[in-house]
VEXBA-689483 format. One line per field, with one value per residue: residue in one letter; chain; x, y, z of N, C-alpha, C in turn. Coordinates in nm, 3 decimals, decimal comma, padded with zeros to 5 digits. Layout:
! residues N
res	c(A  ...);
chain	c(A  ...);
n.X	c(X  ...);
n.Y	c(Y  ...);
n.Z	c(Z  ...);
ca.X	c(X  ...);
ca.Y	c(Y  ...);
ca.Z	c(Z  ...);
c.X	c(X  ...);
c.Y	c(Y  ...);
c.Z	c(Z  ...);
! end
This chain:
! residues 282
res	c(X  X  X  X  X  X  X  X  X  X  X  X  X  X  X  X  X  X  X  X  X  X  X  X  X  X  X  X  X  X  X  X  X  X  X  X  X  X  X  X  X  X  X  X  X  X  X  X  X  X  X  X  X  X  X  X  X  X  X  X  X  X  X  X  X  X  X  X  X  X  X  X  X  X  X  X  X  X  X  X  X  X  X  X  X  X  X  X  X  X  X  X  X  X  X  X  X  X  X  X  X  X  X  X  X  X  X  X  X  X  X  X  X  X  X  X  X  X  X  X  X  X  X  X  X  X  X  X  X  X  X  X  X  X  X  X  X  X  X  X  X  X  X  X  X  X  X  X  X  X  X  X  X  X  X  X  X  X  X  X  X  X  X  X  X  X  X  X  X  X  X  X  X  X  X  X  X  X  X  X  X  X  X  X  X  X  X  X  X  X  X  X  X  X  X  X  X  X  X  X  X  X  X  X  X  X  X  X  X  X  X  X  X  X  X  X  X  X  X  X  X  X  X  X  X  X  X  X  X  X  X  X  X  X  X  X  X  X  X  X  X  X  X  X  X  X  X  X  X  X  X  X  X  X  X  X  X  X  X  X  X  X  X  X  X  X  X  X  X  X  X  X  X  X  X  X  X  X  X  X  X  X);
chain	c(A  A  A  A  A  A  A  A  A  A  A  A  A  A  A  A  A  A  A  A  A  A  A  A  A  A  A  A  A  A  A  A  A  A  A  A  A  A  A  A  A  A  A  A  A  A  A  A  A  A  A  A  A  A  A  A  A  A  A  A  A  A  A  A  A  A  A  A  A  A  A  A  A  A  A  A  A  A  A  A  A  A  A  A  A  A  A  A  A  A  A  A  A  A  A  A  A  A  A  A  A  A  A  A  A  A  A  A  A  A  A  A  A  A  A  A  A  A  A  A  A  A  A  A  A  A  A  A  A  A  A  A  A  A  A  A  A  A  A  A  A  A  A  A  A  A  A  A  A  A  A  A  A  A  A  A  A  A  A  A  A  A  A  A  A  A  A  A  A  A  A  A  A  A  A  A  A  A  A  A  A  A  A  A  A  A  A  A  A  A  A  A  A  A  A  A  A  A  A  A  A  A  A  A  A  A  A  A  A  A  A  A  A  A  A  A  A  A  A  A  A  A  A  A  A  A  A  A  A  A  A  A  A  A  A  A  A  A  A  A  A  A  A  A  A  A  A  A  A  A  A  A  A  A  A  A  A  A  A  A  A  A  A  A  A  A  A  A  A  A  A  A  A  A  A  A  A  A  A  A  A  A);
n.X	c(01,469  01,676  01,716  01,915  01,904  01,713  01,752  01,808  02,034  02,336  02,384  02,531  02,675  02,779  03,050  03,187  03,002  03,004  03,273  03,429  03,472  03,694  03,529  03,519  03,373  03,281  03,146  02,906  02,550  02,226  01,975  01,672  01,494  01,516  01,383  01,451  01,389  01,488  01,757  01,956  02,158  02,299  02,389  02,472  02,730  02,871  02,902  03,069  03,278  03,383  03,425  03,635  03,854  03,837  03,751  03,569  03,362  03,163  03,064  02,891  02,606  02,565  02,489  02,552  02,499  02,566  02,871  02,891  02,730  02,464  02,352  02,200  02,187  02,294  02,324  02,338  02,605  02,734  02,719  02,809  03,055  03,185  03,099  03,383  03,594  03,662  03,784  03,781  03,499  03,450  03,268  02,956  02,907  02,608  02,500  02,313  02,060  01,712  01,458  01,292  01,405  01,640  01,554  01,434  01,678  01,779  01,550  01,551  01,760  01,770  01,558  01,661  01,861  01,715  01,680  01,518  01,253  00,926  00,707  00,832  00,930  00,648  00,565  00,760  00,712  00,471  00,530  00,695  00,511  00,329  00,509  00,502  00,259  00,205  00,045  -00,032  00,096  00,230  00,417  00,583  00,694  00,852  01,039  01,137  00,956  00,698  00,334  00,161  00,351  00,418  00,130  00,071  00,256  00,165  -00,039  -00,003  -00,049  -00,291  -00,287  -00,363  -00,174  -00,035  -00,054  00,106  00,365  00,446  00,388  00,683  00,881  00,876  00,688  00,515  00,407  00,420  00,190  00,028  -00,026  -00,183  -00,413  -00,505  -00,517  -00,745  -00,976  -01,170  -01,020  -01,039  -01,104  -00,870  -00,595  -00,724  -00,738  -00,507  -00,327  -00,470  -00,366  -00,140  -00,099  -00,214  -00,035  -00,096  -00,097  -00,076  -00,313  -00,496  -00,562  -00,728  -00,920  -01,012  -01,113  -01,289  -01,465  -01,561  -01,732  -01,899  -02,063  -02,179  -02,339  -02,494  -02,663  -02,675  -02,808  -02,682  -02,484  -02,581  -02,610  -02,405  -02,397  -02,573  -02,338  -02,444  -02,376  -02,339  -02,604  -02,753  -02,668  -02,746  -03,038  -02,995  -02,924  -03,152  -03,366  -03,260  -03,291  -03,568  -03,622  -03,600  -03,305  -03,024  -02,670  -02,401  -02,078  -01,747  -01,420  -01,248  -01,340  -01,467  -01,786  -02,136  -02,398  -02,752  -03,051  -03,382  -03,695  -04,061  -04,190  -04,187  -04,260  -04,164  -03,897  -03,862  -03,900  -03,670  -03,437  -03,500  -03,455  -03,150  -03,089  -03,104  -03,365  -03,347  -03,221  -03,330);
n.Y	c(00,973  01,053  00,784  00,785  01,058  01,013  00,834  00,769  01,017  01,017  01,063  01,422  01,308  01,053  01,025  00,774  00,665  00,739  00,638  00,315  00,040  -00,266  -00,543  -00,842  -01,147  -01,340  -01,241  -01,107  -01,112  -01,174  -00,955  -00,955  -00,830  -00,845  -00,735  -00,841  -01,206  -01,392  -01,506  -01,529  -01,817  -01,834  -01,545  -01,486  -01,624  -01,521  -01,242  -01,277  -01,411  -01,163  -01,019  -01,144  -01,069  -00,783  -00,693  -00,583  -00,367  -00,156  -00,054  -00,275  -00,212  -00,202  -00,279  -00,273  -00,539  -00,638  -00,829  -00,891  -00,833  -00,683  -00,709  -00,464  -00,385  -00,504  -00,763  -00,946  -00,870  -00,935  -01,220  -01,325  -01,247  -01,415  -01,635  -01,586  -01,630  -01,415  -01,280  -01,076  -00,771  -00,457  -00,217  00,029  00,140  00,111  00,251  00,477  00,380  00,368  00,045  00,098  00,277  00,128  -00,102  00,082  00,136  -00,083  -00,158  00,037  00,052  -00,186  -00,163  00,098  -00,052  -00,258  -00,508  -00,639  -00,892  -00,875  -00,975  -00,928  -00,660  -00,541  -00,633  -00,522  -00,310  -00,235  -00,331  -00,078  00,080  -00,018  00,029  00,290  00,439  00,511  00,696  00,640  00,764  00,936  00,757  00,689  00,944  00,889  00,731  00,813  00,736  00,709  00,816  00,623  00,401  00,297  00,216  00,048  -00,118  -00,235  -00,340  -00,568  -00,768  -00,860  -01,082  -01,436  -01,695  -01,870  -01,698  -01,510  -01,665  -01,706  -01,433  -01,367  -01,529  -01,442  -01,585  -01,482  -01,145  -00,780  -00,662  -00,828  -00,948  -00,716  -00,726  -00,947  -00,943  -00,781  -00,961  -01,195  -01,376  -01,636  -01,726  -01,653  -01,867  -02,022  -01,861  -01,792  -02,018  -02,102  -01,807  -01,869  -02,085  -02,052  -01,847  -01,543  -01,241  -00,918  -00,712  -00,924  -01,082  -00,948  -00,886  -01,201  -01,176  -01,008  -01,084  -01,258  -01,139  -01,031  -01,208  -01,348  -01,108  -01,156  -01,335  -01,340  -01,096  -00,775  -00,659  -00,567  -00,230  -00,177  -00,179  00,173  00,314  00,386  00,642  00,812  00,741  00,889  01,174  01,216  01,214  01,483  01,677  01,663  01,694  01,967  02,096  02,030  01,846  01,505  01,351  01,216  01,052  00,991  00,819  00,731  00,523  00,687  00,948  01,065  01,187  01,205  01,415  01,423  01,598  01,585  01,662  01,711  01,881  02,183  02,385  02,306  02,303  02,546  02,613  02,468  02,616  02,801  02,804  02,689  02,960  03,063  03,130  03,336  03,294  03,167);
n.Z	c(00,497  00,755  01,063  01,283  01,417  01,590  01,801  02,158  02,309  02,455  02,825  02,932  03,173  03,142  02,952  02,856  02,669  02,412  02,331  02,155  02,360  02,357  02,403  02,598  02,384  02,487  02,723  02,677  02,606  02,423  02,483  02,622  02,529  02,214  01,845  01,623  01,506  01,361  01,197  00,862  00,814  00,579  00,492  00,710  00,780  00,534  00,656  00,887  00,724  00,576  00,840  00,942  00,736  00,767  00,994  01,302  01,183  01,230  01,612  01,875  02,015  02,386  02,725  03,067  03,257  03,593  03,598  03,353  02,998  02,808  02,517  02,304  02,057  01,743  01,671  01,469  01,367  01,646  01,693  01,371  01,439  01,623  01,478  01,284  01,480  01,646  01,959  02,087  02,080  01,978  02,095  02,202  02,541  02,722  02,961  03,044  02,980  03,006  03,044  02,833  02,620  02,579  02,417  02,194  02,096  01,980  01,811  01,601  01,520  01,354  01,196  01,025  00,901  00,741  00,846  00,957  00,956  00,776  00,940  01,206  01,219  01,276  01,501  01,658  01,605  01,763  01,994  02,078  02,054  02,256  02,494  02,526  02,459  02,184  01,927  01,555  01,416  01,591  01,646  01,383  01,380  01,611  01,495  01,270  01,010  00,783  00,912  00,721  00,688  00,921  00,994  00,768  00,806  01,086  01,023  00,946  01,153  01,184  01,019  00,932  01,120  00,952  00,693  00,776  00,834  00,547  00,447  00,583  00,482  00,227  00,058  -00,046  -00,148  00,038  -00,091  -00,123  00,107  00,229  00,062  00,194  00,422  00,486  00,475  00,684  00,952  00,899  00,655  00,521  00,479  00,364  00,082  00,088  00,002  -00,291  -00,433  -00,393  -00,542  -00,804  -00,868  -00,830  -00,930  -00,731  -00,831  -00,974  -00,742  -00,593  -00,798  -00,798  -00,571  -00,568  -00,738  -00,601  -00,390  -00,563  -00,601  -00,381  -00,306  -00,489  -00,444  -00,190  -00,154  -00,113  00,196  00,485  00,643  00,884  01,166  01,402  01,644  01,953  02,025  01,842  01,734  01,943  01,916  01,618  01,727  01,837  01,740  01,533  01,719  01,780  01,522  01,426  01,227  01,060  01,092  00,925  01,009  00,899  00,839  00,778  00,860  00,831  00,918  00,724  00,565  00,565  00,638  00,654  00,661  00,638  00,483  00,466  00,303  00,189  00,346  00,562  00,528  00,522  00,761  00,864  00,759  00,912  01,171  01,163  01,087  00,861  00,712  00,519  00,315  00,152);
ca.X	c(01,476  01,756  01,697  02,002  01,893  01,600  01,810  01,855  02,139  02,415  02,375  02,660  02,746  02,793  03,112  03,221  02,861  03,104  03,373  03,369  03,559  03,701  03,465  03,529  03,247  03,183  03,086  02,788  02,453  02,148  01,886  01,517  01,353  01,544  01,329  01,522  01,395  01,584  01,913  01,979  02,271  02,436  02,417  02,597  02,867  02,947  02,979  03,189  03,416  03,406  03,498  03,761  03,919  03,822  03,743  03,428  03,378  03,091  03,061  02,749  02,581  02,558  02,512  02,631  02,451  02,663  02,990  02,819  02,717  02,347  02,336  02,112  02,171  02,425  02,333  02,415  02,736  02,807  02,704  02,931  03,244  03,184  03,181  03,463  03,672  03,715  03,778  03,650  03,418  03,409  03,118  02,914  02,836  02,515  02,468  02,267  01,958  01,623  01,455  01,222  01,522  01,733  01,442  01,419  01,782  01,752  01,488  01,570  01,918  01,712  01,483  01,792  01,972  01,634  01,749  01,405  01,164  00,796  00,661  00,925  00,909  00,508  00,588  00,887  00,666  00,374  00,607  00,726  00,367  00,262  00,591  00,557  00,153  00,191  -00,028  00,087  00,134  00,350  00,525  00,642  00,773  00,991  01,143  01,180  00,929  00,560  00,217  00,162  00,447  00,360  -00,041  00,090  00,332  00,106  -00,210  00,051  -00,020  -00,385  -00,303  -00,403  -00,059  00,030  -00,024  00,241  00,480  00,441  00,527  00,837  00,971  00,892  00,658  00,398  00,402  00,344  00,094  -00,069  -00,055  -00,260  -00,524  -00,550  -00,576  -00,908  -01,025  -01,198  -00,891  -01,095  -01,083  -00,696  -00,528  -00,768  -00,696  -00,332  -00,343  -00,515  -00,296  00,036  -00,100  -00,221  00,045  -00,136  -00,049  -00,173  -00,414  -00,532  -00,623  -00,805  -01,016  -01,103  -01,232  -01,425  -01,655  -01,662  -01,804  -02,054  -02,157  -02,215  -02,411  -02,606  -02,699  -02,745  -02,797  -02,605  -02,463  -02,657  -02,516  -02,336  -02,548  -02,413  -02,358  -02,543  -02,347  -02,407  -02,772  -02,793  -02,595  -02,842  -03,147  -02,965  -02,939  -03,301  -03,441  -03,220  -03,369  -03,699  -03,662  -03,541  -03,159  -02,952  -02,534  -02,262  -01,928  -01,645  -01,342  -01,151  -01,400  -01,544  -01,925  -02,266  -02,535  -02,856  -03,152  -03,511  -03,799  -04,139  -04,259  -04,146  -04,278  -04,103  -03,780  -03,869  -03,870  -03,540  -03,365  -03,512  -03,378  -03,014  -03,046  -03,094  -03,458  -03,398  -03,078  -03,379);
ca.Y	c(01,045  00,997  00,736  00,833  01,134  00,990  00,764  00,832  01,034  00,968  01,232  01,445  01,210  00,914  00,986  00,625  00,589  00,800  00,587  00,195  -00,069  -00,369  -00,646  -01,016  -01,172  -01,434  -01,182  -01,061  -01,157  -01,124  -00,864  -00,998  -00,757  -00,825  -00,742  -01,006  -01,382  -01,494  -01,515  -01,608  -01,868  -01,788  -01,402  -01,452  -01,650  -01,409  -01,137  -01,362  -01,452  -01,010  -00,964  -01,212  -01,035  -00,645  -00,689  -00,513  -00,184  -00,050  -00,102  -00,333  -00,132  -00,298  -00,216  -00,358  -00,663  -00,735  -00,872  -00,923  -00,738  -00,728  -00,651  -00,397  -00,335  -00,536  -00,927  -01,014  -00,883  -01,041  -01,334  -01,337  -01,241  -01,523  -01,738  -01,536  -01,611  -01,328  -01,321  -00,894  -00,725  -00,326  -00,165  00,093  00,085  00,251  00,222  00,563  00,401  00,290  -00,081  00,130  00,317  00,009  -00,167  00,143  00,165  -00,224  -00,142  00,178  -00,001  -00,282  -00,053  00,171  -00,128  -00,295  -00,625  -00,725  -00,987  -00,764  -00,949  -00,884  -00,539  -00,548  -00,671  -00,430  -00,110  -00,269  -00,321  00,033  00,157  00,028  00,105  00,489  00,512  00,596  00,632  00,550  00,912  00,981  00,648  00,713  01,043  00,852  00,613  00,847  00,741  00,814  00,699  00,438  00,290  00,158  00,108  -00,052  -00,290  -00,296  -00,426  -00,778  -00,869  -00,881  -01,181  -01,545  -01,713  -01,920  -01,585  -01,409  -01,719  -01,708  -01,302  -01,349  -01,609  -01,427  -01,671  -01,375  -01,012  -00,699  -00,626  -00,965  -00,943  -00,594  -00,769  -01,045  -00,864  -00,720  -01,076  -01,253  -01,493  -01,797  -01,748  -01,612  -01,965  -02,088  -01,757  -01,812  -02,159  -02,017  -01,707  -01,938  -02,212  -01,962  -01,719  -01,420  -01,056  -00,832  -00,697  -01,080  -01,136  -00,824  -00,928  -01,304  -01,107  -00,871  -01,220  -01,396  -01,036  -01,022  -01,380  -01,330  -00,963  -01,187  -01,473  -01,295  -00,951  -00,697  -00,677  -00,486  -00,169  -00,168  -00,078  00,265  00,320  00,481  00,759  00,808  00,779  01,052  01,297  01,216  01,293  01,609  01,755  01,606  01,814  02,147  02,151  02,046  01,766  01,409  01,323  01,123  01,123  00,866  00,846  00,577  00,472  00,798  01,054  01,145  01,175  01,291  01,498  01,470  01,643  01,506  01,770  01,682  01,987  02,374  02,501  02,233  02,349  02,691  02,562  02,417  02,737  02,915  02,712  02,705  03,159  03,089  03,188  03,466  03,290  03,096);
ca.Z	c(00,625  00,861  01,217  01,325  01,497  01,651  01,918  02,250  02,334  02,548  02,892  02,948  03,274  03,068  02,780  02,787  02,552  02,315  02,270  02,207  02,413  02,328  02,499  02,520  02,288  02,554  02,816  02,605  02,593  02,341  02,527  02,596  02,378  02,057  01,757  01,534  01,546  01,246  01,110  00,774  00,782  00,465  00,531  00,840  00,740  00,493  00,686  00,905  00,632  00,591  00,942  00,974  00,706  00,802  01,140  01,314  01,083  01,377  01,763  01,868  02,133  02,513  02,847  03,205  03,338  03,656  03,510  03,183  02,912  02,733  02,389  02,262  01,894  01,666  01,739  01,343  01,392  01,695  01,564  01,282  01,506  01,699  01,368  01,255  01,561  01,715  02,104  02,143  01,939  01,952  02,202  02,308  02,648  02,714  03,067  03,069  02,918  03,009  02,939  02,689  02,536  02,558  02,300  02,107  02,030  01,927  01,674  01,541  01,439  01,308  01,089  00,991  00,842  00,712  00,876  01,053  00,869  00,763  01,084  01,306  01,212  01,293  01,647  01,702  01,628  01,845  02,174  02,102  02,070  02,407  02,574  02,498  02,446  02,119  01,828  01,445  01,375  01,691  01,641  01,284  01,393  01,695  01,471  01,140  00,934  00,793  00,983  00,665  00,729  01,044  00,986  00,704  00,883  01,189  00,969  00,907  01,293  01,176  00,968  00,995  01,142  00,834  00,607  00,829  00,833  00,441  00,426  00,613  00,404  00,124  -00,038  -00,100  -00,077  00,154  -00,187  -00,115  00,257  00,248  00,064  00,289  00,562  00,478  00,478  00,768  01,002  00,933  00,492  00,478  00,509  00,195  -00,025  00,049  -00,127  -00,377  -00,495  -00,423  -00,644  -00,934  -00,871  -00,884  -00,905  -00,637  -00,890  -01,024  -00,616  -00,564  -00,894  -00,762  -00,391  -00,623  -00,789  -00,448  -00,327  -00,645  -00,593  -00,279  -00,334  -00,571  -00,352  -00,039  -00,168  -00,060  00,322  00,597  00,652  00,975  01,329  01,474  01,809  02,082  02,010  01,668  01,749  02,023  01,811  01,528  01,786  01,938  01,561  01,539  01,770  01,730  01,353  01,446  01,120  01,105  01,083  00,960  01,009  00,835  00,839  00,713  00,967  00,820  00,968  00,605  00,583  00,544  00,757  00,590  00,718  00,565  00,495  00,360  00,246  00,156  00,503  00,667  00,498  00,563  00,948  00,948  00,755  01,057  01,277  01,111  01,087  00,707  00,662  00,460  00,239  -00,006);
c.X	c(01,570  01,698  01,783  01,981  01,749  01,687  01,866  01,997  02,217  02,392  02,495  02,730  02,836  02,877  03,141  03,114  02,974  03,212  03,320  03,508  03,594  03,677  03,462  03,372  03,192  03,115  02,931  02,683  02,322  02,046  01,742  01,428  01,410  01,389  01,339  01,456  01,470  01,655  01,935  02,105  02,363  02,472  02,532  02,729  02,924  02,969  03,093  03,326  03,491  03,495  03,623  03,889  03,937  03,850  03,571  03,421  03,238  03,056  02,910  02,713  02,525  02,522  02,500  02,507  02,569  02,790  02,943  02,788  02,560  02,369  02,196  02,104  02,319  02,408  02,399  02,556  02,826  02,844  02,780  03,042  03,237  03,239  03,304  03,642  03,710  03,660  03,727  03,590  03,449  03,283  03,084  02,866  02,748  02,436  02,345  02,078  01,775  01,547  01,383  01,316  01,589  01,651  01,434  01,542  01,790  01,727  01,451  01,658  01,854  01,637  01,609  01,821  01,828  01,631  01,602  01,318  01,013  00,748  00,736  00,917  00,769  00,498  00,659  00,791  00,559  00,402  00,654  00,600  00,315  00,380  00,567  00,393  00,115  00,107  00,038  00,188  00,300  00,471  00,613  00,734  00,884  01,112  01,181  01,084  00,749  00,466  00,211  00,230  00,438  00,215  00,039  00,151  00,248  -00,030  -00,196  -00,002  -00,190  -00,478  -00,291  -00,179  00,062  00,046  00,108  00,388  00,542  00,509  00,683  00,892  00,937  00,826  00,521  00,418  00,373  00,185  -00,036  -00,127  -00,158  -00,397  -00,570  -00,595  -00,724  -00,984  -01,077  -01,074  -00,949  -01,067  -00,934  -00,667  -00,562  -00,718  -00,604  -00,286  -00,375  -00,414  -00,119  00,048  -00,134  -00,131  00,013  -00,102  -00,169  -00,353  -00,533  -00,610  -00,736  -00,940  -01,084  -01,167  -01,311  -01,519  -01,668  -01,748  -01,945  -02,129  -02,231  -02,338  -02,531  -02,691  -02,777  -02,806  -02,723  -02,617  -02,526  -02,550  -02,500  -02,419  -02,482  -02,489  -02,404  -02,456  -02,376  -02,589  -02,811  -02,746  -02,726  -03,011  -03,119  -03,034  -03,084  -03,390  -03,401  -03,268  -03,489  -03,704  -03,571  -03,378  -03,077  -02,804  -02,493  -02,130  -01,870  -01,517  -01,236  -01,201  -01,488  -01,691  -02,014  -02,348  -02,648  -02,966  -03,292  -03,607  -03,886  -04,226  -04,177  -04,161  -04,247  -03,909  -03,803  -03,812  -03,711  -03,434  -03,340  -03,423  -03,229  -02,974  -03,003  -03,206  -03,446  -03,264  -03,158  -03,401);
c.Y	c(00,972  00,956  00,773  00,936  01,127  00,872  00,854  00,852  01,049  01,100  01,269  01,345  01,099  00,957  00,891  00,606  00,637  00,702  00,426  00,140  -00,154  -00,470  -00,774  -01,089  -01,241  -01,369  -01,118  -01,151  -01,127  -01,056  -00,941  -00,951  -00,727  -00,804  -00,838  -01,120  -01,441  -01,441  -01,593  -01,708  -01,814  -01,631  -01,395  -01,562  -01,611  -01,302  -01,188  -01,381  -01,266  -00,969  -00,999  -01,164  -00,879  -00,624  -00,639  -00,420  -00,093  -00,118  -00,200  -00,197  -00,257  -00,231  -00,319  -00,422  -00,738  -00,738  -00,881  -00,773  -00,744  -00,638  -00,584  -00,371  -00,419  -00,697  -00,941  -00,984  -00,944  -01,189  -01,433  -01,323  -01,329  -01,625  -01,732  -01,563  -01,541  -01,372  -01,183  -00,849  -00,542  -00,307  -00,049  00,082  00,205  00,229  00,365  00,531  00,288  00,139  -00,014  00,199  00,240  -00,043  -00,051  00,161  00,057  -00,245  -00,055  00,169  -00,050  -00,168  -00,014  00,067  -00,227  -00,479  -00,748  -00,772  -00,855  -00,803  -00,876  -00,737  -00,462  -00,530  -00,601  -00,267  -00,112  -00,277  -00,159  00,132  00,153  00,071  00,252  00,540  00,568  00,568  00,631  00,675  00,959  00,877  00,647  00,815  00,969  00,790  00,674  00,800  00,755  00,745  00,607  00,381  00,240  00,165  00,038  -00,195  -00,312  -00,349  -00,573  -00,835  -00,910  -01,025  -01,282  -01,583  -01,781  -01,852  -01,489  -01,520  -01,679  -01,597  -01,313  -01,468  -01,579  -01,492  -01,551  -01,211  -00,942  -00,667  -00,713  -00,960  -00,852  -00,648  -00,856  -01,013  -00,824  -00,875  -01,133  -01,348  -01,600  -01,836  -01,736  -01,739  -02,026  -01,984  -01,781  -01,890  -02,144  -01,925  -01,814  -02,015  -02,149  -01,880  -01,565  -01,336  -01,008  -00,799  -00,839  -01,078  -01,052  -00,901  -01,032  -01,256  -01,022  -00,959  -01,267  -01,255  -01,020  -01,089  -01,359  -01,232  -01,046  -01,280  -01,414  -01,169  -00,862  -00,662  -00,604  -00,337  -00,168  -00,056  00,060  00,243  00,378  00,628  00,800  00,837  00,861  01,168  01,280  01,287  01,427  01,719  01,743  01,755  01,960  02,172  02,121  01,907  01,615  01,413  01,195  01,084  00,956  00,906  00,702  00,614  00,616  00,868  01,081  01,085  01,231  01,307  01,515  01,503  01,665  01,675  01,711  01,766  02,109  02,424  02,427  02,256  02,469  02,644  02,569  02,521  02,788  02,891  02,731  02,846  03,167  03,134  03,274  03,447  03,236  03,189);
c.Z	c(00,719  00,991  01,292  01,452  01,621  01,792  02,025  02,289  02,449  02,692  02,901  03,046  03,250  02,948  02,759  02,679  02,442  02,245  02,268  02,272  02,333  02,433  02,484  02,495  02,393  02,687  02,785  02,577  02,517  02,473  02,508  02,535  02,278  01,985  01,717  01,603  01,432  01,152  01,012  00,773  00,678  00,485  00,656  00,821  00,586  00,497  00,792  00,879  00,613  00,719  00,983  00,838  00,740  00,944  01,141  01,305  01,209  01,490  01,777  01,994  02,254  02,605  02,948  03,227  03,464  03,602  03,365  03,114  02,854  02,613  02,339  02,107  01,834  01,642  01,629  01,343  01,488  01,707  01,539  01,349  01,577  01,609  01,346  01,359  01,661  01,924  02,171  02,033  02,029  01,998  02,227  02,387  02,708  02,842  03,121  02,993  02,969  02,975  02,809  02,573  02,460  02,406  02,200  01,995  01,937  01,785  01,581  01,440  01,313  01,167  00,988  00,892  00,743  00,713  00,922  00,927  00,887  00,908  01,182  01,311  01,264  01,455  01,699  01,728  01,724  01,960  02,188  02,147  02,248  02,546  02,649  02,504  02,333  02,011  01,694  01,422  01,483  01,681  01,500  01,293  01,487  01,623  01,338  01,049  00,937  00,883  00,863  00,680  00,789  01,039  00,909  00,751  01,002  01,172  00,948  01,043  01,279  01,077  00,985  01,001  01,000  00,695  00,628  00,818  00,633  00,391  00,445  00,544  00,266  00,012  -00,113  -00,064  00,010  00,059  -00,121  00,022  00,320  00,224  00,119  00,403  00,611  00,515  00,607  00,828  00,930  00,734  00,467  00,415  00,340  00,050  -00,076  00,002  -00,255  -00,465  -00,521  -00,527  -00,787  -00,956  -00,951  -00,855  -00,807  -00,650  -00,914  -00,856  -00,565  -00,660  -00,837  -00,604  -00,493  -00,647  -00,695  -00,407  -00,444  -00,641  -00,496  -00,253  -00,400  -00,545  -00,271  -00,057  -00,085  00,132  00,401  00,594  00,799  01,123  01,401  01,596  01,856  02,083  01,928  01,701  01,834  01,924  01,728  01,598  01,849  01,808  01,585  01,591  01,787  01,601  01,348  01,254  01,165  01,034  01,063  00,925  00,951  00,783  00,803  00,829  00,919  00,936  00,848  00,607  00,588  00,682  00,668  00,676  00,596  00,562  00,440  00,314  00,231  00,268  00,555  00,650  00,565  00,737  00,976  00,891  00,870  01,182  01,256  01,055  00,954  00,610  00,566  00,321  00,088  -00,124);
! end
C-alpha cells in the first residue's frame, strides 16, 4: 500500500513546496521530533561515497526557522552530503505545515523507506497517536498501513529496556519480542539471557513459557480467574433480575464471550423463557 498519498499536501498558496531549492547544508538543522536515533556509520558513508558521485537523487524536506532551515524528512541524506562534501543539498520547503504535520511528514518518510530501528518505529507511531488522538485502527489508516502493524510495533514499548535495546540491534527478533512482551517487566531481562544463550526459535521460547506455566499450574494450581469490574457485575445483576435467574457474563480483551443464565429446575426455565417471549418456543 502506497504512504505517499497519505502526506500532507502542499495548499494552493504555498507552490514553492512544489519545487526544490538549492540550500546551503550548513543552514539546516535536524527537527526536534526526528523519529531516527541512529545512524549506521557504514550505511552512511556509502551513500556518501553514492552522492559524491550522483549527487542528491531526492530533495530532503525543510521548512523556515528564521534564517535557518529545520529539517523534517531526509536527515540520512543530509548526513551523507555533508560527508560527501557537498556545500547545497536539494529542498522542499514546506513552510505551509503544522508542528504535527511537520512530525508526520518525518515519519511517514521514515516508514516509507523502512529506515527507523523496530523501537524507533514504536515511539514514532506513539507521538503520532497522541498528537492526533488516534486509535491503532485510525492510525494505520493515516500512515498506510494495517491496525497490527502498529499494535504490533506499539506492544515493543511494553518491553523491559534491555529487551528493546536488544531488538534494535538485532540481537533477537520482532518473533521473540512478541513473546516477551506477554511476560511480566521484572522476568523479561532473565528470559532474554536465556533464549540468547540457547538460541532459540520463536517456537523453542514459547515451549520453555509453556513448562514454567505447567510448573507453576502444578505448584500453585492454576491462577485465579481475574476480578471483574463493577461494571461487569451490575450488568450481570441487571440481566439477573430482567430473567428472574442467576447470571453470569465473560468476555476476553477482544470482546468475545459468554452469557450464561443458571436454572435449577424445568419451571424455573419455564420462568425465564417467559421472561425472554420464548415460553411457547420449548
Amino acid at each position: 500500500m502506497a504512504i505517499v498519498s497519505h502526506l500532507p499536501a502542499p495548499s494552493a498558496a504555498t507552490p514553492e513546496a512544489h519545487t526544490a531549492r538549492a540550500i546551503p547544508i550548513e543552514l539546516i538543522r535536524p527537527g526536534a521530533h526526528q523519529a531516527r536515533r541512529r545512524f549506521n556509520d557504514e550505511a552512511l558513508n556509502e551513500l556518501a561515497r553514492s552522492i559524491g558521485e550522483s549527487g542528491v537523487i531526492q530533495p530532503v524536506v525543510v521548512r523556515s526557522r528564521g534564517d535557518r532551515y529545520e529539517l523534517l524528512a531526509g536527515e540520512r541524506r543530509w548526513r551523507a552530503a555533508q560527508r560527501a562534501g557537498l556545500a547545497r543539498i536539494p529542498a522542499l520547503v514546506r513552510d505551509d505545515l503544522s508542528d504535527a504535520e511537520a512530525f508526520v511528514v518525518g515519519l511517514i518518510e521514515n516508514l516509507q523507506r523502512e529506515s527507523l530501528s523496530p523501537i524507533d518505529t514504536a515511539l514514532g507511531l506513539k507521538r503520532l497517536a497522541e498528537l492526533h488522538g488516534l486509535t491503532h485502527g485510525a492510525l494505520g489508516q493515516r500512515i498506510g498501513k494495517s491496525r497490527a502493524y502498529v499494535t504490533h510495533f506499539l506492544r515493543l514499548l511494553n518491553l523491559h529496556a534491555q529487551v528493546q535495546e536488544a531488538v534494535d540491534a538485532g540481537q533477537v527478533s520482532m518473533g521473540h519480542a512478541k513473546v516477551l512482551a506477554g511476560l511480566p517487566l521484572g522476568e523479561q531481562p532473565g528470559w532474554l539471557a536465556r533464549l540468547q544463550q540457547a538460541d532459540w526459535s520463536v517456537r523453542a521460547l514459547e515451549k520453555q513459557l509453556q513448562r514454567r506455566s505447567d510448573v507453576t499450574d502444578a505448584v500453585n494450581g492454576p491462577p485465579p480467574p481475574p476480578a471483574k469490574s463493577a461494571d461487569w457485575l451490575r450488568l450481570e445483576r441487571e440481566i439477573a433480575d430482567a430473567v428472574g435467574a442467576s447470571v453470569s457474563l465473560k468476555a476476553d480483551p477482544q470482546g468475545r464471550g459468554t452469557l450464561t443464565i443458571g436454572f435449577h429446575s424445568l419451571d424455573a426455565l419455564d420462568g425465564v423463557l417467559a421472561k425472554l417471549g420464548l415460553a411457547n418456543e420449548r
